[in-house]
LUMNUPA-953683 format. One record per residue: x, y, z of N, C-alpha, C in turn. Coordinates in steps of 0.05 Angstrom, whole numbers, padded with zeros to 5 digits, always signed. Last residue first. Layout:
XYZXYZXYZ;...
This chain:
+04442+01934+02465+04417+01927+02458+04400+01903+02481;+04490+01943+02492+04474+01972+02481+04445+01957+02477;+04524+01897+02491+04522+01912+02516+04498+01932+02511;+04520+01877+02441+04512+01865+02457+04503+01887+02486;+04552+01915+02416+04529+01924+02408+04512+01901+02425;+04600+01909+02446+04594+01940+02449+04565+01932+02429;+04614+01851+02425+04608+01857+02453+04596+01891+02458;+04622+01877+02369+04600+01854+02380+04586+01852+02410;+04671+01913+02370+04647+01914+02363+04616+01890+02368;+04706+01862+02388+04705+01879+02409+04669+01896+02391;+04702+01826+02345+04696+01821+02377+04686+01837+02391;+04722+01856+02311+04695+01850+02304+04693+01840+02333;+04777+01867+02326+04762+01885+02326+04727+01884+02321;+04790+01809+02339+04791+01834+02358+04775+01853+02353;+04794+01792+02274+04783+01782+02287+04773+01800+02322;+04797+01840+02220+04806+01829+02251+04781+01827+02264;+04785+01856+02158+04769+01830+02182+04794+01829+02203;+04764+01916+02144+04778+01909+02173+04768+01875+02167;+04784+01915+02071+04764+01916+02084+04779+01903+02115;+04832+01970+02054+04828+01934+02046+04806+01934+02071;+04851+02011+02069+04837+02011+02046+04825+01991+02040;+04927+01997+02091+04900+02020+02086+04879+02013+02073;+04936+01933+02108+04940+01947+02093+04916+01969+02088;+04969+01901+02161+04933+01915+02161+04947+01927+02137;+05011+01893+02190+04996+01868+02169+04975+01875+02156;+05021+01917+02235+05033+01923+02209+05027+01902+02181;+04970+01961+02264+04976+01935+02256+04994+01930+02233;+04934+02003+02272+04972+01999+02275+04982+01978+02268;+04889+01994+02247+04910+02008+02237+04944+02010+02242;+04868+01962+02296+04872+01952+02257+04895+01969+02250;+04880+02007+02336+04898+01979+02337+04899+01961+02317;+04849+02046+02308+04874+02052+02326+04887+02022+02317;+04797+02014+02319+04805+02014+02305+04834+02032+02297;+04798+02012+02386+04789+01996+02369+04815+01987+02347;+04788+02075+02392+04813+02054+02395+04815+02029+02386;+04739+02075+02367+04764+02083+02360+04786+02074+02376;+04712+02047+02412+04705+02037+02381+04730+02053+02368;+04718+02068+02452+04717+02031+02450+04727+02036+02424;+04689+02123+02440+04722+02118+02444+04735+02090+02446;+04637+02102+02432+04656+02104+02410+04688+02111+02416;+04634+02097+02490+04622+02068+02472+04643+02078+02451;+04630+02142+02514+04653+02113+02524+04656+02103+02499;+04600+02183+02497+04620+02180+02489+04631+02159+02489;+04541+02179+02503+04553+02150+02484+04585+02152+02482;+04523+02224+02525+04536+02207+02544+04544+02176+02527;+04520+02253+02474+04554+02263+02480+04549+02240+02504;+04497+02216+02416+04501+02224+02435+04525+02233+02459;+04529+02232+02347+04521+02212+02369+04518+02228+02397;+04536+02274+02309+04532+02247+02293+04518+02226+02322;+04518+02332+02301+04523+02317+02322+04513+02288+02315;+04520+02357+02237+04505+02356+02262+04518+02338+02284;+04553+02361+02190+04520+02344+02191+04503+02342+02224;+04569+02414+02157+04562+02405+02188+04541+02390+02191;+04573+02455+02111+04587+02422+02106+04583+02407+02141;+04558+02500+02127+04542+02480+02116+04546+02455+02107;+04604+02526+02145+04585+02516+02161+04563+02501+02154;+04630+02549+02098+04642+02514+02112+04614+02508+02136;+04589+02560+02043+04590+02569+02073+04602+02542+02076;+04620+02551+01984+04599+02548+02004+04607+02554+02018;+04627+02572+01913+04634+02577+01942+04612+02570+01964;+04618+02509+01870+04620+02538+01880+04620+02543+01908;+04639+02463+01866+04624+02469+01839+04622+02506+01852;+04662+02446+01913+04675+02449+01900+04665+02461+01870;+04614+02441+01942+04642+02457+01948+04654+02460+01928;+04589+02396+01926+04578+02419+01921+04606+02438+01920;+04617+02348+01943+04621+02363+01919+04610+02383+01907;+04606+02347+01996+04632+02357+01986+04637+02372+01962;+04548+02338+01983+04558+02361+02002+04592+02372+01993;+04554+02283+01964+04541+02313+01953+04552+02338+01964;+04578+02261+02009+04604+02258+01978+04577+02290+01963;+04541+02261+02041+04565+02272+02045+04578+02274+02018;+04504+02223+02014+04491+02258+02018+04519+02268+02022;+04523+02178+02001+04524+02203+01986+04521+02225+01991;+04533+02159+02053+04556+02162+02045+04553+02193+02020;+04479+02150+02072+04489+02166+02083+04518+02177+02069;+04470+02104+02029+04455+02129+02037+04471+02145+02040;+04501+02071+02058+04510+02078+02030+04498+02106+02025;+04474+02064+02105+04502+02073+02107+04507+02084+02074;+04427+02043+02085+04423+02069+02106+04450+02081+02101;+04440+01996+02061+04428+02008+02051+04430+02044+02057;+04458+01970+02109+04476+01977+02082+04460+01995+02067;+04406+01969+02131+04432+01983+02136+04450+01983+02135;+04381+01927+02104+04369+01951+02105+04379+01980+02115;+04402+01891+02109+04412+01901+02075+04401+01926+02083;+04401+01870+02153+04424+01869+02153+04420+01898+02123;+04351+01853+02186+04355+01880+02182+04379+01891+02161;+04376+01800+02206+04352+01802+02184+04344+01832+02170;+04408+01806+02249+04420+01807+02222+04388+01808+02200;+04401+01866+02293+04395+01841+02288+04398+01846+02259;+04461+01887+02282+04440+01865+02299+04422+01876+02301;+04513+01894+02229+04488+01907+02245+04480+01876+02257;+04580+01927+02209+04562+01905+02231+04536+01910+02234;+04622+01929+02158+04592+01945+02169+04586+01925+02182;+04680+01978+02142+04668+01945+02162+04643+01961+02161;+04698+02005+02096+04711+01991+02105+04705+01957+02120;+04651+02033+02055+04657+02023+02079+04677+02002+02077;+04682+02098+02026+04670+02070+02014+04670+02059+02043;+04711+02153+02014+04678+02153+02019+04675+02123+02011;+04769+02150+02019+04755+02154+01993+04719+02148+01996;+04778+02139+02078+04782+02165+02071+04766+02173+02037;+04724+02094+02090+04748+02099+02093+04756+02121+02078;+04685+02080+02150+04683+02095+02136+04722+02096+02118;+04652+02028+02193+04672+02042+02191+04678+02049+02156;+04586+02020+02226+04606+02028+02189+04629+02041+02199;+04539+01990+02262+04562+02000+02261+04586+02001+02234;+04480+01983+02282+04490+01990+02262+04521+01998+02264;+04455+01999+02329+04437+01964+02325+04463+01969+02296;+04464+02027+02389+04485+02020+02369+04468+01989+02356;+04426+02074+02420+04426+02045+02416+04441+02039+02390;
C-alpha cells in the first residue's frame, strides 16, 4: 500500500514527497529523511574502512507483485527528466507527474 511516495536525488536530498492521507504528512517527511541517513551512514561507513559491499543491501525496498505500480512511477519520472525545461536537482513540480503519482496512490489505498 503506497500511503508515501519520495523521489530521491543523486546527493541524498528529496526531490518530491507525496503522502495520503495529508494529516500524516510531517510524519513521512519525517520517515523519508530518516531513511535518507541510515543510507548516507552506510555509505559513509565505506569509506572510513573496508566493508563487505554486501552490507551496503537494504533489502528488497517493495514488493516484487507492486512491480506495475513502480514501473508507473519510473517512467513517470523518465519523462521529468527528459524534459528539456526540467533542470537536475531542482524539486519535480510537473504537473503529469504529481497526477500520475496521485492516481497510483488513489488506485492502492
Amino acid at each position: 500500500m503506497a500511503v508515501c511516495v519520495a523521489v530521491i536525488a543523486k546527493e541524498n536530498y528529496p526531490l518530491y514527497i507525496r503522502s495520503v492521507p495529508t494529516e500524516n504528512e510531517l510524519k513521512f517527511h519525517y520517515m523519508v529523511h530518516t531513511s535518507l541517513d541510515v543510507v548516507d551512514e552506510k555509505i559513509s561507513a565505506m569509506g572510513k574502512a573496508l566493508v563487505d559491499q554486501r552490507e551496503l543491501y537494504l533489502g528488497l525496498l517493495y514488493p516484487t507483485e507492486d512491480y506495475k505500480m513502480f514501473r508507473k512511477l519510473h517512467n513517470s519520472y523518465t519523462d521529468v527528466m527528459c524534459n528539456p525545461f526540467y533542470t537536475p536537482g531542482d524539486r519535480i513540480q510537473s504537473r503529469a507527474f504529481d497526477g500520475m503519482v496521485t492516481s497510483m496512490m488513489i488506485q492502492v489505498c
